[in-house]
PDB file of N, CA, C and O in Angstrom:
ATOM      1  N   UNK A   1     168.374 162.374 163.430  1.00  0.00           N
ATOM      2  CA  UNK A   1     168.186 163.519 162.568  1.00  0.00           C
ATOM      3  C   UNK A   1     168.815 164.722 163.242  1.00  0.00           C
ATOM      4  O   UNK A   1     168.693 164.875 164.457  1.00  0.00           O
ATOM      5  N   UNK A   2     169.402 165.475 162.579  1.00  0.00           N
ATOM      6  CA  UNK A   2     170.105 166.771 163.171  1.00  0.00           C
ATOM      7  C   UNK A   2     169.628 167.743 162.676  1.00  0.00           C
ATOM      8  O   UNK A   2     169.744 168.101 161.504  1.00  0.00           O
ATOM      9  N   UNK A   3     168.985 168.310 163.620  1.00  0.00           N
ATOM     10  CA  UNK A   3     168.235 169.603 163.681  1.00  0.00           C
ATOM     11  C   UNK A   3     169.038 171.222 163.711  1.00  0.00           C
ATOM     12  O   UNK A   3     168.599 172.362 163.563  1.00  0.00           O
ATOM     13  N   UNK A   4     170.414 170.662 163.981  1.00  0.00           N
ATOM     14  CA  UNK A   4     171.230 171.710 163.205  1.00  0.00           C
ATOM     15  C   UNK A   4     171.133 172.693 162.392  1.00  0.00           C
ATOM     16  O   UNK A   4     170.989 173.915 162.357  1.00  0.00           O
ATOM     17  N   UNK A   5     171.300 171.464 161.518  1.00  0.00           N
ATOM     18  CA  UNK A   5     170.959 171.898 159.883  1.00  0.00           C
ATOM     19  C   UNK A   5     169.239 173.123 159.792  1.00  0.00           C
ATOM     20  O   UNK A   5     169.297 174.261 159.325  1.00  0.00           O
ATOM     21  N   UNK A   6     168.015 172.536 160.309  1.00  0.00           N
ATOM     22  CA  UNK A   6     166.900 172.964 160.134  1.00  0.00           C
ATOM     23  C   UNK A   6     167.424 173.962 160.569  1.00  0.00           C
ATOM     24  O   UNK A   6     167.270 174.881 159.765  1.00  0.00           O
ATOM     25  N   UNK A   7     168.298 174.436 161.960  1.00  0.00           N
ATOM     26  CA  UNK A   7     168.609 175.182 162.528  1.00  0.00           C
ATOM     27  C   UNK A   7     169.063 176.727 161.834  1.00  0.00           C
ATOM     28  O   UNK A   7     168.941 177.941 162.001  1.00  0.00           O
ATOM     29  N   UNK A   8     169.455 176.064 161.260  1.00  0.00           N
ATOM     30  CA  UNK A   8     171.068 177.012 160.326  1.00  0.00           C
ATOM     31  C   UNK A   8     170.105 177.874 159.351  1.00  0.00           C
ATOM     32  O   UNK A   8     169.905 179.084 159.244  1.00  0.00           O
ATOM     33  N   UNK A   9     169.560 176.662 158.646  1.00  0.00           N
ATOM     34  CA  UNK A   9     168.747 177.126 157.494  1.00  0.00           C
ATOM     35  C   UNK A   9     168.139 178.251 157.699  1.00  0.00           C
ATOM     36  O   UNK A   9     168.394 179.232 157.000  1.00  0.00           O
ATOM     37  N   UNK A  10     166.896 178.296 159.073  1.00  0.00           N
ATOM     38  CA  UNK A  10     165.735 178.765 159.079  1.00  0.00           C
ATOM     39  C   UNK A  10     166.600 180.448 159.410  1.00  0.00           C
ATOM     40  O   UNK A  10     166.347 181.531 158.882  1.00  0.00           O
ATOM     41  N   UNK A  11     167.842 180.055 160.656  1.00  0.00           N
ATOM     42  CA  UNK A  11     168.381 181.381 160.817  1.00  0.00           C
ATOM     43  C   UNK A  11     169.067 181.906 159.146  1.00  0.00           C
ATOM     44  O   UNK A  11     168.633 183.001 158.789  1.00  0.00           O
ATOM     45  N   UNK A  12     169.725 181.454 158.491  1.00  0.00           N
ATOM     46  CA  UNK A  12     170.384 181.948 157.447  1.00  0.00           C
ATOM     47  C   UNK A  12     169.539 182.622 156.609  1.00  0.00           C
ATOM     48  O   UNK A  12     169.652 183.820 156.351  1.00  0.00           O
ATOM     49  N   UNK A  13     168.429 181.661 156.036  1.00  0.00           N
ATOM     50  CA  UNK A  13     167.363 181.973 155.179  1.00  0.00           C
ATOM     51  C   UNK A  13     166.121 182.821 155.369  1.00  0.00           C
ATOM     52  O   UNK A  13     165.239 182.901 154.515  1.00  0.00           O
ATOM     53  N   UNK A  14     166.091 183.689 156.976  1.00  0.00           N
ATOM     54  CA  UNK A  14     165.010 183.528 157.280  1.00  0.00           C
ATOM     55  C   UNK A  14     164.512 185.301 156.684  1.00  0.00           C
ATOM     56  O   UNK A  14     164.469 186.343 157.338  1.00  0.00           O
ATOM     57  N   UNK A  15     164.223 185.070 155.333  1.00  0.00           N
ATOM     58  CA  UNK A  15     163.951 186.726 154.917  1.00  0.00           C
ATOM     59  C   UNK A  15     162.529 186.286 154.515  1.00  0.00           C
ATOM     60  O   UNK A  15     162.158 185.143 154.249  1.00  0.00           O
ATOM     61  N   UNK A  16     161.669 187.648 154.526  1.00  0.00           N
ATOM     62  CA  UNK A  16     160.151 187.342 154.263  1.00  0.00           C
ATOM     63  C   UNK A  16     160.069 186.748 152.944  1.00  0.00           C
ATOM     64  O   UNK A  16     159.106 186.067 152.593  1.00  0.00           O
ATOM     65  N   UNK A  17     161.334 187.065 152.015  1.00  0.00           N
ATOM     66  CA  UNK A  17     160.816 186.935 150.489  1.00  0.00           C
ATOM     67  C   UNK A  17     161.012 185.097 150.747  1.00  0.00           C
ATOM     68  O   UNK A  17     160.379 184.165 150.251  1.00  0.00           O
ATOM     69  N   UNK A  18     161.980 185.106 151.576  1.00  0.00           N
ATOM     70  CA  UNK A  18     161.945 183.327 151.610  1.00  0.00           C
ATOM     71  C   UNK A  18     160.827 182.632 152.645  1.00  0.00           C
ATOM     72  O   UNK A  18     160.353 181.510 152.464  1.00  0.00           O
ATOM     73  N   UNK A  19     160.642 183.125 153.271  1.00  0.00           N
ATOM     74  CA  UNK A  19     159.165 182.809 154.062  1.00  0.00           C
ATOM     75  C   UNK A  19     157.972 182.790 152.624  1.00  0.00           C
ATOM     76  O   UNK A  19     157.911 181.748 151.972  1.00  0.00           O
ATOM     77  N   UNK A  20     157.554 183.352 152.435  1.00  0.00           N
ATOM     78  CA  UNK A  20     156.401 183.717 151.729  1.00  0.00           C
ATOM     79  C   UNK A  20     156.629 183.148 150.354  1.00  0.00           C
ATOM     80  O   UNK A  20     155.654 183.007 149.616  1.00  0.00           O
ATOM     81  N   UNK A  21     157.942 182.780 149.910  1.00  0.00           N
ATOM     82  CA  UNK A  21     158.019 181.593 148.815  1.00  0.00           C
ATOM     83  C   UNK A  21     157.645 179.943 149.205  1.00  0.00           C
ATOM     84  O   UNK A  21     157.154 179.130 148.421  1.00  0.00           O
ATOM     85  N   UNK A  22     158.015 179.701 150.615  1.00  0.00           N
ATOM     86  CA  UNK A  22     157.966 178.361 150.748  1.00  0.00           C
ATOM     87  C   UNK A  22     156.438 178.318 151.283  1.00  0.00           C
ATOM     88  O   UNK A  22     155.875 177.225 151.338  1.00  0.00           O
ATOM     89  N   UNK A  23     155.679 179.643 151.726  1.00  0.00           N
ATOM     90  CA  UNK A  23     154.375 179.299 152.176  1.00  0.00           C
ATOM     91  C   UNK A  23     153.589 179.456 151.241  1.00  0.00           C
ATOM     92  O   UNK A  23     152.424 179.192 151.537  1.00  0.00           O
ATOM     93  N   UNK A  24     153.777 179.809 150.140  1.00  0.00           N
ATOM     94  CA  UNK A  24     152.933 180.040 148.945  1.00  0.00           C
ATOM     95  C   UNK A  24     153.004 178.789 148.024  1.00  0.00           C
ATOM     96  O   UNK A  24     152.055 178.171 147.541  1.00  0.00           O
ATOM     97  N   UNK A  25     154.288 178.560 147.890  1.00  0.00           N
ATOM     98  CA  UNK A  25     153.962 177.410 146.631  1.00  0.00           C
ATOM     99  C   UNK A  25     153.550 176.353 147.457  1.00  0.00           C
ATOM    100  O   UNK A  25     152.650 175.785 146.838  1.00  0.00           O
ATOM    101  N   UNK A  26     153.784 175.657 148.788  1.00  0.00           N
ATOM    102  CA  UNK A  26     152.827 174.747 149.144  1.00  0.00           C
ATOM    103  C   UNK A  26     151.432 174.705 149.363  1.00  0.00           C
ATOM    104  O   UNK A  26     150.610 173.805 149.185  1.00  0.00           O
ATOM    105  N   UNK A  27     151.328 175.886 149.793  1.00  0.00           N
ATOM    106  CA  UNK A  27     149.473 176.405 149.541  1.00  0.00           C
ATOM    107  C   UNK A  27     148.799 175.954 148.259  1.00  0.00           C
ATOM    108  O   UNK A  27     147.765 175.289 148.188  1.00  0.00           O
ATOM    109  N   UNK A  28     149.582 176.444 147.192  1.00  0.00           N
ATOM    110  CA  UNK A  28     149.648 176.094 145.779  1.00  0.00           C
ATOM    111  C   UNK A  28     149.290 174.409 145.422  1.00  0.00           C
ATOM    112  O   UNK A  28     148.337 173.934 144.805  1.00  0.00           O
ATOM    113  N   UNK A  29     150.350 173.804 146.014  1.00  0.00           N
ATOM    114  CA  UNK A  29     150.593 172.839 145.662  1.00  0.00           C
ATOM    115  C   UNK A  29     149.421 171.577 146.894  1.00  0.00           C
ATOM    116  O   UNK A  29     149.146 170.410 146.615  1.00  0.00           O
ATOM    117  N   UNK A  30     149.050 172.210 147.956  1.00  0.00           N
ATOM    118  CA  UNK A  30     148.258 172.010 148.638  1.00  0.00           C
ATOM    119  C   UNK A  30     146.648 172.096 147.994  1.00  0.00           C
ATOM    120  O   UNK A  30     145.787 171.324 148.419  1.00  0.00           O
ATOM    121  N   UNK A  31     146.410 172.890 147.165  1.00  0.00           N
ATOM    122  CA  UNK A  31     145.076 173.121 146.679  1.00  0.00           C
ATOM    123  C   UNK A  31     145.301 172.785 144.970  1.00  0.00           C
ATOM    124  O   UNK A  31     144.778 173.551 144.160  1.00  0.00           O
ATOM    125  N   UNK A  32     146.112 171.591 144.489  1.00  0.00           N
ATOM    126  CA  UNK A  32     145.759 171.337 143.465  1.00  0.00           C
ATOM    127  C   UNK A  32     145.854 172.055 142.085  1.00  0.00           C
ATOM    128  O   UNK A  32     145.568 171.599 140.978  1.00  0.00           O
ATOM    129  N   UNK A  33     146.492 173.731 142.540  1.00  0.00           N
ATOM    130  CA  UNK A  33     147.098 174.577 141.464  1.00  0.00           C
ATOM    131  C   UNK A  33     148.450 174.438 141.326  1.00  0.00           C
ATOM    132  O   UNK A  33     148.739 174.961 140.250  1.00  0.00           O
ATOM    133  N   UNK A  34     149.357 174.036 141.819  1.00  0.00           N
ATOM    134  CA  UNK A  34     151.107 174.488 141.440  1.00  0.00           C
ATOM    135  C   UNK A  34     151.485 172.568 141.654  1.00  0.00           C
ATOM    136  O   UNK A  34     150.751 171.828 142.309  1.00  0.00           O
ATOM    137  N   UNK A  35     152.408 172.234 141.133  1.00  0.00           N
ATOM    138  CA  UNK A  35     153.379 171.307 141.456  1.00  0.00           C
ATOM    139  C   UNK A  35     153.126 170.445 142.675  1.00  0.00           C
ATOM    140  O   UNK A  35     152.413 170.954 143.540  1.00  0.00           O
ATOM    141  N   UNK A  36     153.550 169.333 142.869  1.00  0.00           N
ATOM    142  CA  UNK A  36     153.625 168.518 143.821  1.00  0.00           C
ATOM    143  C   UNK A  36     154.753 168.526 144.499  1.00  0.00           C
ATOM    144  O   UNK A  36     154.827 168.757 145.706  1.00  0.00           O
ATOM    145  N   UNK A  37     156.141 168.149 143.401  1.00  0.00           N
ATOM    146  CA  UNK A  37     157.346 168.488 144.266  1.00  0.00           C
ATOM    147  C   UNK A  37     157.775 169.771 143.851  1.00  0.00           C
ATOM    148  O   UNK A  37     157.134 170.214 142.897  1.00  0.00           O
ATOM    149  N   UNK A  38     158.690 170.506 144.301  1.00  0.00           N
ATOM    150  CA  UNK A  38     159.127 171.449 144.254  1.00  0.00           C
ATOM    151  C   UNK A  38     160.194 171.866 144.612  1.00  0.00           C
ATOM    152  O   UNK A  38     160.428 171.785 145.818  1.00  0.00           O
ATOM    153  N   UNK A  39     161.292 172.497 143.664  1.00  0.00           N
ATOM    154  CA  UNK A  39     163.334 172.789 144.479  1.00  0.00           C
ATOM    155  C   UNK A  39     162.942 174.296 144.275  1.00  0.00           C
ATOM    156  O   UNK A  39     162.286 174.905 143.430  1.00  0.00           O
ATOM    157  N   UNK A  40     163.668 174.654 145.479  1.00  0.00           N
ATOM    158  CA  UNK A  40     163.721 176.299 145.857  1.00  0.00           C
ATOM    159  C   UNK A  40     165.449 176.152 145.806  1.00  0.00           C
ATOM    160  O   UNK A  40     166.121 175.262 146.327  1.00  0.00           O
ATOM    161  N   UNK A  41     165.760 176.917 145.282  1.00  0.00           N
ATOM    162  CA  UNK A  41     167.246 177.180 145.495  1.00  0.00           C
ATOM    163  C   UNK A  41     167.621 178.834 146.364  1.00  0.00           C
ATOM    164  O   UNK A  41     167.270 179.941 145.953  1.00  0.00           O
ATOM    165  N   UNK A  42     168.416 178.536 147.631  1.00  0.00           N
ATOM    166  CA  UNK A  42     168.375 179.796 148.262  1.00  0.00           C
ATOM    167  C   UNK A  42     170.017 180.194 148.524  1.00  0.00           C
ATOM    168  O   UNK A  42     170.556 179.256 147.937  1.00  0.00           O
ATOM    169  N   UNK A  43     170.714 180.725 148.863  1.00  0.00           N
ATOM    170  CA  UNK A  43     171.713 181.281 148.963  1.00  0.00           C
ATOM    171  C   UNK A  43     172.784 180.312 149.600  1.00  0.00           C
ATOM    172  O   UNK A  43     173.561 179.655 148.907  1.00  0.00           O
ATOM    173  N   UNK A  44     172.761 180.282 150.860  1.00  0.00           N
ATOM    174  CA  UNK A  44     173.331 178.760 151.024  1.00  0.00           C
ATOM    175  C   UNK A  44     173.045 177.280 150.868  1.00  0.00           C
ATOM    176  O   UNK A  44     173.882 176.400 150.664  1.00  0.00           O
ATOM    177  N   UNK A  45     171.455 177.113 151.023  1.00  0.00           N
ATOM    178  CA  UNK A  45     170.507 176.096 150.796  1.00  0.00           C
ATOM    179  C   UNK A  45     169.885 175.644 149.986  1.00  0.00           C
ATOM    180  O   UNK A  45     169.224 176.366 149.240  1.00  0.00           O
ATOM    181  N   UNK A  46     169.898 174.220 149.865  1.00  0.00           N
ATOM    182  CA  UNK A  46     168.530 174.101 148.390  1.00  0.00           C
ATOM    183  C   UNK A  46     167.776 173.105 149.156  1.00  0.00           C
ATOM    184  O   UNK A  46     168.136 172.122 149.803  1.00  0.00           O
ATOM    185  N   UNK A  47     166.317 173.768 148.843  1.00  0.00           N
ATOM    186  CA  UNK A  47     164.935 173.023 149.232  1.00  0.00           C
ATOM    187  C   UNK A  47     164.238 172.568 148.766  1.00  0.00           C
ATOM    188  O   UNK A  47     163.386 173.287 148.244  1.00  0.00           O
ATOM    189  N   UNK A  48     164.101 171.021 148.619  1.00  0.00           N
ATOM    190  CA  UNK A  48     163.154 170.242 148.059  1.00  0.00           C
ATOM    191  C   UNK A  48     161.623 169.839 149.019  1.00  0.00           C
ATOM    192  O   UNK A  48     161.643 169.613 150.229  1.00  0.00           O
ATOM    193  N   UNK A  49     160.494 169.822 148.242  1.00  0.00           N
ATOM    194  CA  UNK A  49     159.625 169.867 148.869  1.00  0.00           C
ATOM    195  C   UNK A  49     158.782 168.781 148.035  1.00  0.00           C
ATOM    196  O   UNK A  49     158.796 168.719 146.806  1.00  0.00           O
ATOM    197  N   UNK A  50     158.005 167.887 148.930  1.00  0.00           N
ATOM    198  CA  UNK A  50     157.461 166.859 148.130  1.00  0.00           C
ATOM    199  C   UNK A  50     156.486 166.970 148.926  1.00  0.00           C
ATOM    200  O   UNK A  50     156.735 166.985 150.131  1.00  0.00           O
ATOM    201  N   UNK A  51     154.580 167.119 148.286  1.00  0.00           N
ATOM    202  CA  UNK A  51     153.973 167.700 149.256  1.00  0.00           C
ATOM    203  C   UNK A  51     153.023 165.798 149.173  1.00  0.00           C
ATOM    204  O   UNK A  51     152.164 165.414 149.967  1.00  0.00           O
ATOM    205  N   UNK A  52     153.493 165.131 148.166  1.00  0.00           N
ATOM    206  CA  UNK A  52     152.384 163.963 148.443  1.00  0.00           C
ATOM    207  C   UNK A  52     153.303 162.746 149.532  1.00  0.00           C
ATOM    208  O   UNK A  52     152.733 161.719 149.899  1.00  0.00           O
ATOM    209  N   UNK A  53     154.264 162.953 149.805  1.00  0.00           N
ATOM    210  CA  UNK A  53     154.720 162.556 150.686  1.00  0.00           C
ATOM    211  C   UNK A  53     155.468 163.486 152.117  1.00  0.00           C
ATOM    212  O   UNK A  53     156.371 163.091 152.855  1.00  0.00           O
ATOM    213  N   UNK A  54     154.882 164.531 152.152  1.00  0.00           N
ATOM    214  CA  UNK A  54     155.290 165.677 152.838  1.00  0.00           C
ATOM    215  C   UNK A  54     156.435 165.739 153.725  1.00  0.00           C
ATOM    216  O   UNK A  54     156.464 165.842 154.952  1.00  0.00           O
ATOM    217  N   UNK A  55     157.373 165.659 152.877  1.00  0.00           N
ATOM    218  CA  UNK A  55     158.819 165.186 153.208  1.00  0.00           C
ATOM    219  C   UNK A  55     159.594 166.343 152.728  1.00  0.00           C
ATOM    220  O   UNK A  55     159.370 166.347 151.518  1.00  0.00           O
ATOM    221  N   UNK A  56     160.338 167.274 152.983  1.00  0.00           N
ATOM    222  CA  UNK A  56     161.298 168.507 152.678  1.00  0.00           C
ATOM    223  C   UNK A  56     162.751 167.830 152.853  1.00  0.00           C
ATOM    224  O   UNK A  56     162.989 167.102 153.817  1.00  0.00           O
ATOM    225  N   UNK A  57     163.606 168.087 151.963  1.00  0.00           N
ATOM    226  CA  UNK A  57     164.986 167.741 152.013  1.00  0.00           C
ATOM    227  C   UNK A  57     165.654 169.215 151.980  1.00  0.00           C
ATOM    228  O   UNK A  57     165.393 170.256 151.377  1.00  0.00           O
ATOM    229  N   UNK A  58     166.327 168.939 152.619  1.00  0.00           N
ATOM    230  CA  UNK A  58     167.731 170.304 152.909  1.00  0.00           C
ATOM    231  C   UNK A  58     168.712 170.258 152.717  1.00  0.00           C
ATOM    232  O   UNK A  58     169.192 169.380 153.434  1.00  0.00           O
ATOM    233  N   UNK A  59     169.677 170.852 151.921  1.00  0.00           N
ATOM    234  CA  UNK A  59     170.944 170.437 151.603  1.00  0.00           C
ATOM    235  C   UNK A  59     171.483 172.038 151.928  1.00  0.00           C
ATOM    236  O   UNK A  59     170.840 173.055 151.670  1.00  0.00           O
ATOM    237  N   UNK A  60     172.458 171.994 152.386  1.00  0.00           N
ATOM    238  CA  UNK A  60     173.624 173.074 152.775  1.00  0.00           C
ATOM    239  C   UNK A  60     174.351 173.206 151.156  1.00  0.00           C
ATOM    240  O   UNK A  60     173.896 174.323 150.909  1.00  0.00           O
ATOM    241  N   UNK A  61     174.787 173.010 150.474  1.00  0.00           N
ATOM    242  CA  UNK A  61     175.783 173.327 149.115  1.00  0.00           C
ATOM    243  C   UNK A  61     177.015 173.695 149.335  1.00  0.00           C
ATOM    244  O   UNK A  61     177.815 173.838 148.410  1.00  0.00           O
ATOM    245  N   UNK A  62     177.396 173.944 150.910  1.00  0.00           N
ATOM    246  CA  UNK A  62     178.441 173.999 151.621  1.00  0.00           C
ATOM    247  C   UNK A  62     178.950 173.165 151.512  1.00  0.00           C
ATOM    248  O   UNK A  62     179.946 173.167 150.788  1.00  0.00           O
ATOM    249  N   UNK A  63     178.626 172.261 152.029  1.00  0.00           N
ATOM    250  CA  UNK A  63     178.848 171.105 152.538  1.00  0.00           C
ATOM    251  C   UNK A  63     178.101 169.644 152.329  1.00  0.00           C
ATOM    252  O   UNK A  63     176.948 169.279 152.560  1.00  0.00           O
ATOM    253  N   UNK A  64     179.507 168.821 151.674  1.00  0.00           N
ATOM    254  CA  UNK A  64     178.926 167.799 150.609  1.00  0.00           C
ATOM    255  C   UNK A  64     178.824 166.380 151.133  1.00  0.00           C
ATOM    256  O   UNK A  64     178.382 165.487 150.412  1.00  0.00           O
ATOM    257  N   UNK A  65     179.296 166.119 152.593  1.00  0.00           N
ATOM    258  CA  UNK A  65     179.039 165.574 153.371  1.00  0.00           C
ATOM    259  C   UNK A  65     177.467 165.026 154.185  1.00  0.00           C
ATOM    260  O   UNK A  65     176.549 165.846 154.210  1.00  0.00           O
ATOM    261  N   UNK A  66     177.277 163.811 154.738  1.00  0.00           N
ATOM    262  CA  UNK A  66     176.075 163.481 155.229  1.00  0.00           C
ATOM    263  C   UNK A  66     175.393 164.557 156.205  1.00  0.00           C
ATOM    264  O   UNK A  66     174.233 164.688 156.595  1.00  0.00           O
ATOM    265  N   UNK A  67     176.700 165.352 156.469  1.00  0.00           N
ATOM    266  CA  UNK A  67     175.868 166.373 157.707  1.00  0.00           C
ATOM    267  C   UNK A  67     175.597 167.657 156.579  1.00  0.00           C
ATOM    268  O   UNK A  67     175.867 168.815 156.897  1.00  0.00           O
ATOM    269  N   UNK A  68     175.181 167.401 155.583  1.00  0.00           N
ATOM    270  CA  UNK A  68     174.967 168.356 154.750  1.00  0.00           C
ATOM    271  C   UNK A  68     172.980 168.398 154.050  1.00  0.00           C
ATOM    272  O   UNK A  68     172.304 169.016 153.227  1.00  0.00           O
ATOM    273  N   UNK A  69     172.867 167.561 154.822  1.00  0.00           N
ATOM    274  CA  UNK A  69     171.408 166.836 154.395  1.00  0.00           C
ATOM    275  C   UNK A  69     170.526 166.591 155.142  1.00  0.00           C
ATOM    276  O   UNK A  69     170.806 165.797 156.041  1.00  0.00           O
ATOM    277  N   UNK A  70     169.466 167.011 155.108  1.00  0.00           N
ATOM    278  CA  UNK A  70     168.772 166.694 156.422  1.00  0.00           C
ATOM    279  C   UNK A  70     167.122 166.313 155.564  1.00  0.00           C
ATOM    280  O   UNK A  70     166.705 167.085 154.701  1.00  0.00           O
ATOM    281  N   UNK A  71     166.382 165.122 155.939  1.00  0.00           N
ATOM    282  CA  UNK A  71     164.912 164.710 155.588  1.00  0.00           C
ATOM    283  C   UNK A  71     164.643 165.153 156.329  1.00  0.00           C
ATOM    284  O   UNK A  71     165.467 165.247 157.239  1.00  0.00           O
ATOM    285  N   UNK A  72     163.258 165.777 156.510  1.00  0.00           N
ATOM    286  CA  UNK A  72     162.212 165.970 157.494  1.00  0.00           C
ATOM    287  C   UNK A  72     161.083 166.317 156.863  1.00  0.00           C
ATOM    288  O   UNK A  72     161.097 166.561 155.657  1.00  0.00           O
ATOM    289  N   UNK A  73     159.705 166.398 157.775  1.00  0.00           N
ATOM    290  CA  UNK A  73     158.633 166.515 157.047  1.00  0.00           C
ATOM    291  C   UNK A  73     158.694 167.992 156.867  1.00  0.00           C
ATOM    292  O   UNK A  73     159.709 168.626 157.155  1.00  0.00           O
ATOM    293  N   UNK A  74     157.306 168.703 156.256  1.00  0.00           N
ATOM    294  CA  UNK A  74     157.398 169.571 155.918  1.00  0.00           C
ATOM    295  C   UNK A  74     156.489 170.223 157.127  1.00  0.00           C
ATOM    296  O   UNK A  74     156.329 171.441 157.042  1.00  0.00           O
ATOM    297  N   UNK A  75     155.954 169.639 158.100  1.00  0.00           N
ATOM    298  CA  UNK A  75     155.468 170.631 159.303  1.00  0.00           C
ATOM    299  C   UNK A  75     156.525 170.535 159.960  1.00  0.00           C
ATOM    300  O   UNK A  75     156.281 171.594 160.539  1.00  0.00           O
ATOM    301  N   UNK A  76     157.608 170.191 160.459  1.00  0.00           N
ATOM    302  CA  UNK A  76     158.584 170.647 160.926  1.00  0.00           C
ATOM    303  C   UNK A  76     159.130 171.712 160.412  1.00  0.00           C
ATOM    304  O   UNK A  76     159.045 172.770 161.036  1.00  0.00           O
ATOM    305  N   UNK A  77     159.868 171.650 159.050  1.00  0.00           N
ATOM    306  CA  UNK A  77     159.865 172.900 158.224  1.00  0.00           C
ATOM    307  C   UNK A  77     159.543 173.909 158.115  1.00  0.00           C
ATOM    308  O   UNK A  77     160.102 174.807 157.487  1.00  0.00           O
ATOM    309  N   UNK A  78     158.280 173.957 158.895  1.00  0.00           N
ATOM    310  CA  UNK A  78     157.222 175.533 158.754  1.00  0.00           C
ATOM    311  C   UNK A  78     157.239 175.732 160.026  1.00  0.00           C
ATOM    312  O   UNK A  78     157.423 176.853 160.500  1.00  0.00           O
ATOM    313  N   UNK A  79     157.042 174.636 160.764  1.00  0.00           N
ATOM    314  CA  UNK A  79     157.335 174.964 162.580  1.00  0.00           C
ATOM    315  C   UNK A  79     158.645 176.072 162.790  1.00  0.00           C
ATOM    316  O   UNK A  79     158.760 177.101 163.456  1.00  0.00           O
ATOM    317  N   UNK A  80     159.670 175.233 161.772  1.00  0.00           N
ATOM    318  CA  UNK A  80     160.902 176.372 162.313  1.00  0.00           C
ATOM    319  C   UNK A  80     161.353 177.243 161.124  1.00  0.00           C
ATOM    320  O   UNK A  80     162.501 177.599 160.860  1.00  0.00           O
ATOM    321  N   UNK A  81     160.056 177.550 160.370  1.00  0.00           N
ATOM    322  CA  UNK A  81     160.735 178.796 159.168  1.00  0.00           C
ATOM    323  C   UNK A  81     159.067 179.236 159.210  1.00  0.00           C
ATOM    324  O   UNK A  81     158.350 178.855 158.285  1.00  0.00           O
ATOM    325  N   UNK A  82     158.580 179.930 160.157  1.00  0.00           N
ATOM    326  CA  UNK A  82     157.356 180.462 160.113  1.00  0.00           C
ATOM    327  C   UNK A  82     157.406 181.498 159.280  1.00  0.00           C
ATOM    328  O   UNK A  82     158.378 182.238 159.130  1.00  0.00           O
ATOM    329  N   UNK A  83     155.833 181.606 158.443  1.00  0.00           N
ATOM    330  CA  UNK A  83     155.385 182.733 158.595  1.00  0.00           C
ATOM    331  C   UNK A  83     155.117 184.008 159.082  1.00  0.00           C
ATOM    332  O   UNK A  83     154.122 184.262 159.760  1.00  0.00           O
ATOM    333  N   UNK A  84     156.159 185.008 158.691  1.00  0.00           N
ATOM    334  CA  UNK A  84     156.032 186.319 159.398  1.00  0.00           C
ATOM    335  C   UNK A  84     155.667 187.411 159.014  1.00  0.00           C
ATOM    336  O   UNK A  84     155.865 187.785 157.858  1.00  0.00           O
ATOM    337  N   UNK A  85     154.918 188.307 160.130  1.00  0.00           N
ATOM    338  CA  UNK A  85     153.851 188.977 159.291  1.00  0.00           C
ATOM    339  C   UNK A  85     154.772 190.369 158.348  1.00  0.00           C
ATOM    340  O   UNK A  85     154.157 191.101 157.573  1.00  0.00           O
TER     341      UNK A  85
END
């Protein structure tokens, strides 16, 4: 797995309005009010979030290639796109 990518993302993406979208609708979706899966579409990135198998997919839109994709769970995800106050 290439952590690159998580890499790129978390620096590219990392604005509160995009923090506080991906920590909200899983909260959401964590307590049985919002969606299970869920696509965030962000500026370079699109984020899929599947919370009953808590698996996040990442795609660059850059780049259409295998290094354009990255599975990981979704506490990794939040490990490296924290919440900021």
């Amino acid at each position: 797995m290439s952590t690159s990518l998580l890499s790129a993302f978390a620096s590219e993406e990392a604005t509160a309005y995009a923090q506080d979208l991906i920590h909200s609708v899983l909260r959401a979706a964590r307590a049985g009010t919002g969606p299970t899966r869920i696509h965030l579409a962000f500026n370079r990135f699109e984020v899929t979030l599947d919370t009953t198998t808590n698996e996040a997919l990442i795609e660059d839109v850059l780049d259409a290639t295998e290094t354009g994709e990255l599975r990981t769970s979704i506490d990794e995800l939040l490990a490296a796109f924290p919440l900021k106050p």
